[in-house]
BALUMPA-803856 format. One record per residue (C-alpha): x, y, z. Coordinates in Angstrom, 2 decimals. Layout:
BEGIN
{u->X v->Y w->Z};
...
This chain:
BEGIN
{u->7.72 v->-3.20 w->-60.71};
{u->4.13 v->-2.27 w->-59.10};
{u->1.32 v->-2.85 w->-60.57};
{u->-2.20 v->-1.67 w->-60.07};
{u->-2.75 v->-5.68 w->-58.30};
{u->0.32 v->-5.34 w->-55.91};
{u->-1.21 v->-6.49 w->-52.02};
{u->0.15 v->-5.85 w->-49.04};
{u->1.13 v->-7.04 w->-45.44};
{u->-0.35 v->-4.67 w->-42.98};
{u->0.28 v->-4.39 w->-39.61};
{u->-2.59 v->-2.01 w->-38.07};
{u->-1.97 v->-0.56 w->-34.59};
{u->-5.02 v->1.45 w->-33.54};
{u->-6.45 v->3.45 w->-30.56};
{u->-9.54 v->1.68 w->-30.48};
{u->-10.66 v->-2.27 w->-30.55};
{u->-11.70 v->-4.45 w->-33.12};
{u->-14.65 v->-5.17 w->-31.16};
{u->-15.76 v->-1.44 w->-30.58};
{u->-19.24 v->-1.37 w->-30.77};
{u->-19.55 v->1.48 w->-32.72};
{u->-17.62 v->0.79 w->-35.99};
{u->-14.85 v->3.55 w->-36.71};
{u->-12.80 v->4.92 w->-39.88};
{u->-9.58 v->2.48 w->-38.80};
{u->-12.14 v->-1.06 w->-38.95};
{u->-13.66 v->0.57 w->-41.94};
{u->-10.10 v->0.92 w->-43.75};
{u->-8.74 v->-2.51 w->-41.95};
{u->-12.08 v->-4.37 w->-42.97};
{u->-11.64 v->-3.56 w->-47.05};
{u->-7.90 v->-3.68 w->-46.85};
{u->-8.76 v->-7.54 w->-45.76};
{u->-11.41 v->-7.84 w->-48.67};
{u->-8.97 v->-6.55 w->-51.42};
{u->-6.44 v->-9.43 w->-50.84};
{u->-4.20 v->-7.69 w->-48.30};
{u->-2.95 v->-9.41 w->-45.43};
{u->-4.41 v->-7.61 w->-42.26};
{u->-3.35 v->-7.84 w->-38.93};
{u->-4.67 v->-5.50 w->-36.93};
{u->-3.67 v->-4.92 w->-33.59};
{u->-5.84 v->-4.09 w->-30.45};
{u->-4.10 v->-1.31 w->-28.12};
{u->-2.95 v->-2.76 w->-25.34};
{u->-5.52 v->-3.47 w->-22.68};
{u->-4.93 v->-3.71 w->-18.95};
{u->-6.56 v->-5.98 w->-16.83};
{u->-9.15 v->-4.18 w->-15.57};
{u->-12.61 v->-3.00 w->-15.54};
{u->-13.07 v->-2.43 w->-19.18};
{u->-11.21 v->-6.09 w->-19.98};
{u->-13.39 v->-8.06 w->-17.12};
{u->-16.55 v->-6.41 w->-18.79};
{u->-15.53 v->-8.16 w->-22.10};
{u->-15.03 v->-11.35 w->-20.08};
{u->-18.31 v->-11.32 w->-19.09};
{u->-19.72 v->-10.49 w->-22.64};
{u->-17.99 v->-13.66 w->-23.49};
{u->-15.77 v->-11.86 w->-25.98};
{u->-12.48 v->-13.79 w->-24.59};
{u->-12.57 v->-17.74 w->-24.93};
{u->-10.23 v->-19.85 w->-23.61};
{u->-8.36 v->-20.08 w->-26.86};
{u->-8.32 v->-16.26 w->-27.58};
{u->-7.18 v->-15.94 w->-23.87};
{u->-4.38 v->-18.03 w->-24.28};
{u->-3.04 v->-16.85 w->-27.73};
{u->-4.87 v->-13.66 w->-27.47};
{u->-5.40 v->-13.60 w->-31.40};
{u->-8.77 v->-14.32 w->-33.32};
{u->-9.39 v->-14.12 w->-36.72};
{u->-12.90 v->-12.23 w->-38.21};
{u->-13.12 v->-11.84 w->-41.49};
{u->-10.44 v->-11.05 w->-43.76};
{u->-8.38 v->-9.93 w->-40.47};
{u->-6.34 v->-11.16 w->-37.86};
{u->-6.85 v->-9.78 w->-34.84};
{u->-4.20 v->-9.80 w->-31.79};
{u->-5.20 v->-8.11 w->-28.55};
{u->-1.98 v->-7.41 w->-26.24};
{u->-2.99 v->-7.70 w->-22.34};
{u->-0.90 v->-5.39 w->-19.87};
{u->-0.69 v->-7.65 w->-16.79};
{u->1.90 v->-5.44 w->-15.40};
{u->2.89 v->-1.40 w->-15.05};
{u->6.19 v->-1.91 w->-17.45};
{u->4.94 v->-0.58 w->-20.21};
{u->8.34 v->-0.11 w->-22.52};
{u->9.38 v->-3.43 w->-21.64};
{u->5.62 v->-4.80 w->-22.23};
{u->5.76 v->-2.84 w->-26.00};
{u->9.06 v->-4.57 w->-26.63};
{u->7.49 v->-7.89 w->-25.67};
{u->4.19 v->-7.20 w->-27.54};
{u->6.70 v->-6.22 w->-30.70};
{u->8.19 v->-9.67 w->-30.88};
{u->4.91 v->-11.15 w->-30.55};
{u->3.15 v->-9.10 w->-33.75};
{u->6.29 v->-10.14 w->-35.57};
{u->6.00 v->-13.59 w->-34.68};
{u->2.21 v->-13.64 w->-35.91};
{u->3.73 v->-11.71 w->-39.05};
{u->6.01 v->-15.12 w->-40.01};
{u->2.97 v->-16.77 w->-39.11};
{u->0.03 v->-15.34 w->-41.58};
{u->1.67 v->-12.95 w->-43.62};
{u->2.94 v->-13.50 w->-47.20};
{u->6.97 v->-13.11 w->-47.05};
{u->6.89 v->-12.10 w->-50.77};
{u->4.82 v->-8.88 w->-49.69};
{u->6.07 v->-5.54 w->-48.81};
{u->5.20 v->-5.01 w->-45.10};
{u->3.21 v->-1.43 w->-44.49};
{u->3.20 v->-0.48 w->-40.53};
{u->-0.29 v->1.34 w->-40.35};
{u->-0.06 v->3.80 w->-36.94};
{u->-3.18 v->5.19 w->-35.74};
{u->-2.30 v->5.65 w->-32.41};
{u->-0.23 v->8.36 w->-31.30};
{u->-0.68 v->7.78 w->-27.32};
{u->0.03 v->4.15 w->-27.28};
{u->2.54 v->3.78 w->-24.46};
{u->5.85 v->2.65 w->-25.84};
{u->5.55 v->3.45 w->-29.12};
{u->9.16 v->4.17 w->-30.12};
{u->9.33 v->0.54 w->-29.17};
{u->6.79 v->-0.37 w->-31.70};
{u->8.48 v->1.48 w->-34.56};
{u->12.10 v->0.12 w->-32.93};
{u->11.09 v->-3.46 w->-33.08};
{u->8.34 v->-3.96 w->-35.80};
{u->9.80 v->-5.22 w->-38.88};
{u->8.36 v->-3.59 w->-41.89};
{u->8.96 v->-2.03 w->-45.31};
{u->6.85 v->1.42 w->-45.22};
{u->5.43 v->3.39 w->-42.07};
{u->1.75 v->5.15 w->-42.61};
{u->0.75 v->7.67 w->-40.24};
{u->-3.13 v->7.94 w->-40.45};
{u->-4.19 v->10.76 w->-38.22};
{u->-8.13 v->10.76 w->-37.46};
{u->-7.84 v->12.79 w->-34.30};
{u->-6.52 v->16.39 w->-32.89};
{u->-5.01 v->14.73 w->-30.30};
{u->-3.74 v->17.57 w->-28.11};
{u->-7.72 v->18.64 w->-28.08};
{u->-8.66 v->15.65 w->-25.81};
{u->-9.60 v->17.09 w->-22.29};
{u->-6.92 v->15.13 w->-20.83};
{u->-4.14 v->17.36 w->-22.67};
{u->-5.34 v->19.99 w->-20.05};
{u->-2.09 v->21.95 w->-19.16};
{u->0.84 v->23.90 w->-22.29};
{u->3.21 v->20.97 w->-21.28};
{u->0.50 v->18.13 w->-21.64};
{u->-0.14 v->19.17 w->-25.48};
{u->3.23 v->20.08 w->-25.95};
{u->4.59 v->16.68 w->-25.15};
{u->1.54 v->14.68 w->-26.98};
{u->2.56 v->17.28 w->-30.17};
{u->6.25 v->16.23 w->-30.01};
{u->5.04 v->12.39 w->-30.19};
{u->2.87 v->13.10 w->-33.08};
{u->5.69 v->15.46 w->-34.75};
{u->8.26 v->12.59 w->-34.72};
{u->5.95 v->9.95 w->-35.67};
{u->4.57 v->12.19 w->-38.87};
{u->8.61 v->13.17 w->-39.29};
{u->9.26 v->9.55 w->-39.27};
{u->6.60 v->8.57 w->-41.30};
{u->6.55 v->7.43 w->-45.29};
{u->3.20 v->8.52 w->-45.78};
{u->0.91 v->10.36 w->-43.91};
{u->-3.21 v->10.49 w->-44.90};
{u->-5.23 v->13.08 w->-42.28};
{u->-8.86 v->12.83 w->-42.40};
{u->-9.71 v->16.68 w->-41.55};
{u->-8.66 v->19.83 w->-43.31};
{u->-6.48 v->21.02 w->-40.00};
{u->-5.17 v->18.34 w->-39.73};
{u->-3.43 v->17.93 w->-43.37};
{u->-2.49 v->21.48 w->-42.84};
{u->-0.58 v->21.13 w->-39.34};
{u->0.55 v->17.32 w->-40.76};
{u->2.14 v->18.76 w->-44.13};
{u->4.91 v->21.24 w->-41.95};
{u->6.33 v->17.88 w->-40.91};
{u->5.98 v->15.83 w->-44.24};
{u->5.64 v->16.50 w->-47.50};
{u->4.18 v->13.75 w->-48.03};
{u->1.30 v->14.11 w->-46.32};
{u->-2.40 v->13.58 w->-47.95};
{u->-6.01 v->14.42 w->-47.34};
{u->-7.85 v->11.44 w->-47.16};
{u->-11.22 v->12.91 w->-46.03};
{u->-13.39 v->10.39 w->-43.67};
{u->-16.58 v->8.69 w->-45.92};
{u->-19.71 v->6.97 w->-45.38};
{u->-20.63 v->3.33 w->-46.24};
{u->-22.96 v->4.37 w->-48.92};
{u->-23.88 v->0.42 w->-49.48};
{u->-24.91 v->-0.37 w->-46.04};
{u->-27.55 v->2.80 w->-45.44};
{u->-28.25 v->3.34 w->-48.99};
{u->-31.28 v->0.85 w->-49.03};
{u->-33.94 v->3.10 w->-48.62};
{u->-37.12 v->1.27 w->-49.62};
{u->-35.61 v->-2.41 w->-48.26};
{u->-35.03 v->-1.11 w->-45.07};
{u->-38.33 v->0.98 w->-44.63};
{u->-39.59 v->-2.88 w->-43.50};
{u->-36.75 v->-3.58 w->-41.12};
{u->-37.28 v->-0.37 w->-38.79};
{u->-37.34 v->-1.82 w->-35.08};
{u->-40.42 v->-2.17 w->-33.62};
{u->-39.29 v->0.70 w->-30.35};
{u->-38.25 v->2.88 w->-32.73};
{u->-41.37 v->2.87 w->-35.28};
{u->-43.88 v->2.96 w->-32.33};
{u->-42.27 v->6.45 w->-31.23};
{u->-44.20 v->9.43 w->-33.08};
{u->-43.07 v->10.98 w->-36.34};
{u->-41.05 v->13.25 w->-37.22};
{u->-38.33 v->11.30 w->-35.53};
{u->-34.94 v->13.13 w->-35.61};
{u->-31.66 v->10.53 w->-34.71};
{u->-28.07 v->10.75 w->-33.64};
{u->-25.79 v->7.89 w->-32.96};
{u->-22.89 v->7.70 w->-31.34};
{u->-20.39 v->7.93 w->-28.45};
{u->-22.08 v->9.99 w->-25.52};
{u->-19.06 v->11.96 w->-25.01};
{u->-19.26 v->15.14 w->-23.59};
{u->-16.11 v->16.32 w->-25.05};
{u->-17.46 v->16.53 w->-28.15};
{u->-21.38 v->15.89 w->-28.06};
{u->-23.27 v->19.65 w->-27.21};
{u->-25.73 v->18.05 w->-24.47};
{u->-27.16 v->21.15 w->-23.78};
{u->-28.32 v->21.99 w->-27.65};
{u->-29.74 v->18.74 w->-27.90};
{u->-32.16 v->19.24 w->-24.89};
{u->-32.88 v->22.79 w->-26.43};
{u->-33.62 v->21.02 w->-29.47};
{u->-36.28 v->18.62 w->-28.04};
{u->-37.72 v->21.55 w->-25.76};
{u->-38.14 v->23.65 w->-28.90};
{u->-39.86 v->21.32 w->-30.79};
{u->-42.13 v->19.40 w->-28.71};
{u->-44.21 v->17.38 w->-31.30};
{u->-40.97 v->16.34 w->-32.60};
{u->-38.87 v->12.70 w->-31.57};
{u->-35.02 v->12.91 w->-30.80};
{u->-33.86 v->9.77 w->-30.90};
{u->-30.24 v->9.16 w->-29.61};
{u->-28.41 v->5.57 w->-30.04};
{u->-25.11 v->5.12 w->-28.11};
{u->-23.53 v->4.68 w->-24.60};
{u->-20.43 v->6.22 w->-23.49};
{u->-18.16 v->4.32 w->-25.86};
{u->-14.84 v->5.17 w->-24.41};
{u->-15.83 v->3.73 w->-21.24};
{u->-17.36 v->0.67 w->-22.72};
{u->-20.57 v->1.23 w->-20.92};
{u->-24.13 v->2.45 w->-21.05};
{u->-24.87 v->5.76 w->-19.22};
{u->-28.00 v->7.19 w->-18.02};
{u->-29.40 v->10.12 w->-19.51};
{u->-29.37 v->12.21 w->-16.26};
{u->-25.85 v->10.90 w->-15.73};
{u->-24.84 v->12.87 w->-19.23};
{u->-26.67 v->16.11 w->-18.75};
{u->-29.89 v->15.46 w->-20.41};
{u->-33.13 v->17.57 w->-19.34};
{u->-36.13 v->14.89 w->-18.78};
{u->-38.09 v->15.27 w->-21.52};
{u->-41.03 v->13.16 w->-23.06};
{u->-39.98 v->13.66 w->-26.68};
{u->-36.23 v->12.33 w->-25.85};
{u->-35.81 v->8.79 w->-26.44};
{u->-32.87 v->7.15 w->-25.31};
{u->-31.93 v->3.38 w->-27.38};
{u->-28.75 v->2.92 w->-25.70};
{u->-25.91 v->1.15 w->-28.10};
{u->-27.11 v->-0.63 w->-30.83};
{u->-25.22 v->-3.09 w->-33.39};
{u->-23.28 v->-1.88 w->-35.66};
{u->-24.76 v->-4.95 w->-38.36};
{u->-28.36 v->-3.53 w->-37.90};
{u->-28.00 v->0.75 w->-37.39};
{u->-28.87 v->1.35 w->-40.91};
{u->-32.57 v->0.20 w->-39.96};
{u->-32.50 v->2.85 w->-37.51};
{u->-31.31 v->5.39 w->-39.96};
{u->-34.49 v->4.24 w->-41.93};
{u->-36.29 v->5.01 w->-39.42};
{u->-35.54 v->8.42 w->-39.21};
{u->-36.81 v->11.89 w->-40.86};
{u->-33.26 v->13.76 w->-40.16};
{u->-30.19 v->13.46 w->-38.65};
{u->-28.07 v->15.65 w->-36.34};
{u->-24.15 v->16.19 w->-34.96};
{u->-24.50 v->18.56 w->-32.50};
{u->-21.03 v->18.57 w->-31.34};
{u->-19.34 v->21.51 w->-29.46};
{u->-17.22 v->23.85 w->-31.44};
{u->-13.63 v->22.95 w->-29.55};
{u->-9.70 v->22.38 w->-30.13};
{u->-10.80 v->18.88 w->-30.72};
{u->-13.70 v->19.04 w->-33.44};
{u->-12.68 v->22.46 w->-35.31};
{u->-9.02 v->21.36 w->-34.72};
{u->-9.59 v->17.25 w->-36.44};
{u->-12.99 v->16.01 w->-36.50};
{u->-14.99 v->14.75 w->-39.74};
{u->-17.78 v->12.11 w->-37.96};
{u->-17.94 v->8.77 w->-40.68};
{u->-21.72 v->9.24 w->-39.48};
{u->-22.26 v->12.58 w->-41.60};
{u->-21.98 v->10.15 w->-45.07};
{u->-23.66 v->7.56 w->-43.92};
{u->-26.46 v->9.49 w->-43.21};
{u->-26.23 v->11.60 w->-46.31};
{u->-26.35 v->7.75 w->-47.67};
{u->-29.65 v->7.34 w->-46.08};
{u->-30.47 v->10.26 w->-47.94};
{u->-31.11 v->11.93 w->-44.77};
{u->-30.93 v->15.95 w->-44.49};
{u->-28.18 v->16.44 w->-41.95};
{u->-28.37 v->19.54 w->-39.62};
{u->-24.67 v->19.73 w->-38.25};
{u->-22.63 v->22.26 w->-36.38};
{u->-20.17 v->24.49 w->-38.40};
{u->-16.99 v->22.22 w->-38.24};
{u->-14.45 v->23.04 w->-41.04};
{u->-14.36 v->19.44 w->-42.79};
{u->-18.20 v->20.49 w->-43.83};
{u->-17.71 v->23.21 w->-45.98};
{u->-17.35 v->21.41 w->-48.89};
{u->-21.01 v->20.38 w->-48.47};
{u->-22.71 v->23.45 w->-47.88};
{u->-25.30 v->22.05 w->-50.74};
{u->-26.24 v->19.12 w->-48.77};
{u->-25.99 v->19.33 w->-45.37};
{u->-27.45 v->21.76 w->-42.90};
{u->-24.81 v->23.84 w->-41.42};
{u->-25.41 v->25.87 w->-38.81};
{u->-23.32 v->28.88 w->-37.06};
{u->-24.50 v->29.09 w->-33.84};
{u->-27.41 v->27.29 w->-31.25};
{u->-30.32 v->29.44 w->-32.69};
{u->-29.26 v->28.87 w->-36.54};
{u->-29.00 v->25.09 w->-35.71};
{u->-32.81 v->24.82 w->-34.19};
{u->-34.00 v->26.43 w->-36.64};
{u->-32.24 v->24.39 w->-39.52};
{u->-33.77 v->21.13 w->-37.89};
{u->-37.41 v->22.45 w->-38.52};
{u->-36.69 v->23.75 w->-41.80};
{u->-35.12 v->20.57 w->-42.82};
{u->-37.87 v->18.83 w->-42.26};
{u->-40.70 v->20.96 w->-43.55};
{u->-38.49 v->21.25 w->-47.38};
{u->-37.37 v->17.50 w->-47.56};
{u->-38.09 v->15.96 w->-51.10};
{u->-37.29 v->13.35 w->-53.15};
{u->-35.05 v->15.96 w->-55.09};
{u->-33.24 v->16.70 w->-52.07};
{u->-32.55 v->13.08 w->-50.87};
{u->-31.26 v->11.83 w->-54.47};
{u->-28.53 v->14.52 w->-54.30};
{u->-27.70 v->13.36 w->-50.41};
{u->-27.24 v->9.97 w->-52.43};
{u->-25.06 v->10.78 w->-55.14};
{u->-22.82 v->12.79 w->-52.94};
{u->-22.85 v->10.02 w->-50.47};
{u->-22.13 v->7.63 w->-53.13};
{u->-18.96 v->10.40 w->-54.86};
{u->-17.56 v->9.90 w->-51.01};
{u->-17.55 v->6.03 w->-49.93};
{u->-15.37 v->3.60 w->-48.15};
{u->-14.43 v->1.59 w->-51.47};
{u->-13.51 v->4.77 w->-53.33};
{u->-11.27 v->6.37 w->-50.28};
{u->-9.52 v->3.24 w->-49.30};
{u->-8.99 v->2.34 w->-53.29};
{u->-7.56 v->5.90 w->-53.27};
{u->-5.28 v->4.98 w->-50.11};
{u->-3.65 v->2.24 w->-51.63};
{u->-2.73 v->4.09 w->-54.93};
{u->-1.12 v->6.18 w->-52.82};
{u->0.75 v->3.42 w->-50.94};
{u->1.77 v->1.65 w->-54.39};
{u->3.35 v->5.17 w->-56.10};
{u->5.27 v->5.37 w->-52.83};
{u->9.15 v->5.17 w->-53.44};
{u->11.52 v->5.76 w->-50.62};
{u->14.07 v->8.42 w->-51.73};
């Protein structure tokens, strides 16, 4: 019988690490799955020895002992991070298989049911993954329009990264999809297929008047209003160009960008990514995940200027839109379909002219009205209440 209590073994393969600087929905989910009494082991994908893994040696993130058994444990979660030594990659996905399985006898509970959590649709070998793994139910969690990545640039490129993500959702027990196209493609292939909308962590940036002593020195000493984004500096997705009109437009105003170029695991200049050279543009590179919020605090508004694509209008809902809501920020963002629901909140703009002129009139009608209903939607649409949600889900589940 299952009960409201019932825990888990999870076995989490995702498309990005642990160690990603900038947290993402599948650490968010992994992290509170691990706090709720569920066995996590959450698996790196696969890195090859190369510029991105020698980078990480440097940082000191791989000690002799993770080297050697190339697990760690932080938190609630285990951690295993599969090295590619070679350029087999089916036979290195059948060999990383019996490892996860082996670390599965090792820390998980054999009285639990065994979920396989899939996040990542391009990891190379996966039909070994689901061949080998041993587990009880399969959970497709799609976060991305994967066929909208710039590197699905030719009909048969996104038609063969479709097929993968067909089968797998086909395949699949349950399948959660974090963006309204995406529960809309997902349920043609499985009925059982939810929306599980990505949230902010309302109890991290929610501490407005604690933090308002915390805000880093560089950032306080740069004028007022200051206007922040954070994130990955990628240019699939970030709209470079409307950012620099942004700071031209308004030149007594700060823009304030945090990140680096995440998927490269490395800082990039400003000119490097497009940006004009302005005075009012201040770069902060990537900061900590364990200290952003007093950044946020730090802030007068908040922007996602991303480009209106196949990627974003086809799958994108940024965890960074509720956290700044949490902040009680007003949020000027672009007009991405996962928004609509808070046209009441949020700032969103149809075009480049309606989106510069949003950011001014955000700031000139901000009040303390306005930020305590950012709050209690932020706090309607948090991490505790989604993954809670998830899991309800997971324990109605009953194979046909």
């Amino acid at each position: 019988m299952q009960v409201e209590s019932e825990k888990f073994n999870i076995i989490c393969l995702s498309n990005q690490l642990w160690n990603y600087p900038l947290w993402t929905n599948k650490k968010h989910v992994m992290y509170r799955a691990g706090k709720l009494g569920h066995k996590v082991l959450f698996v790196d994908p696969p890195i090859n020895t190369g510029r991105v893994f020698w980078r990480q040696l440097k940082r000191g993130e791989w000690p002799l002992r993770r080297l050697l058994s190339k697990v760690f444990k932080d938190e609630d979660a285990w951690v295993f991070s599969p090295l590619n030594c070679l350029p087999l990659k089916s036979y290195l996905a059948r060999h990383h298989s019996t490892k996860i399985n082996k670390l599965c006898q090792k820390f998980m509970d054999k009285n639990l049911r065994t979920v396989l959590w899939i996040y990542h649709v391009e990891i190379p070998g996966l039909e070994n993954y689901l061949r080998n793994i041993d587990y009880d139910i399969l959970i497709y969690d799609c976060v991305d329009n994967y066929a909208g990545f710039s590197r699905y640039n030719t009909p048969q490129k996104k038609e063969a990264i479709n097929k993968v993500e067909k089968e797998l959702a086909q395949k699949a027990d349950i399948v959660f999809a974090t963006a309204p196209v995406l529960f809309e493609k997902l349920k043609k292939f499985n009925e059982n297929t939810y929306y599980t909308p990505n949230v902010g962590d309302y109890a991290k940036f929610s501490k407005l008047r604690e933090l308002q002593t915390a805000i880093p020195e560089k950032l306080s000493s740069i004028p007022t209003p200051r206007i922040g984004y954070s994130g990955a500096l990628e240019d699939y997705k970030l709209d470079v160009q409307l950012i620099s009109k942004l700071a031209a437009s308004y030149p007594n105003y700060s823009f304030v960008i945090l990140g680096g170029l995440g998927l490269k695991d490395r800082e990039a200049s400003p000119e490097a990514l497009g940006f004009e050279p302005l005075p009012n543009l201040h770069f902060m590179g990537v900061v900590p995940y364990k200290i952003v919020e007093t950044y946020f605090a730090g802030f007068d508004a908040y922007i996602i200027p991303y480009v209106l694509n196949d990627y974003t209008v086809g799958g994108c809902f940024p965890v960074k839109f509720h956290d700044a809501l949490a902040a009680g920020l007003p949020v000027i963002v672009t007009n991405l379909p996962a928004y609509k629901p808070f046209e009441k909140v949020a700032y969103i703009s149809k075009n480049e002219v309606e989106f510069i002129e949003n950011v001014k009139k955000a700031i000139e009608e901000n009040s303390p009205e306005k930020v305590e209903e950012r709050l209690k939607v932020a706090k309607e649409n948090s991490w505790d209440n989604k993954v809670g949600n998830m899991f309800r889900i997971i324990r109605e589940y009953k194979k046909k």
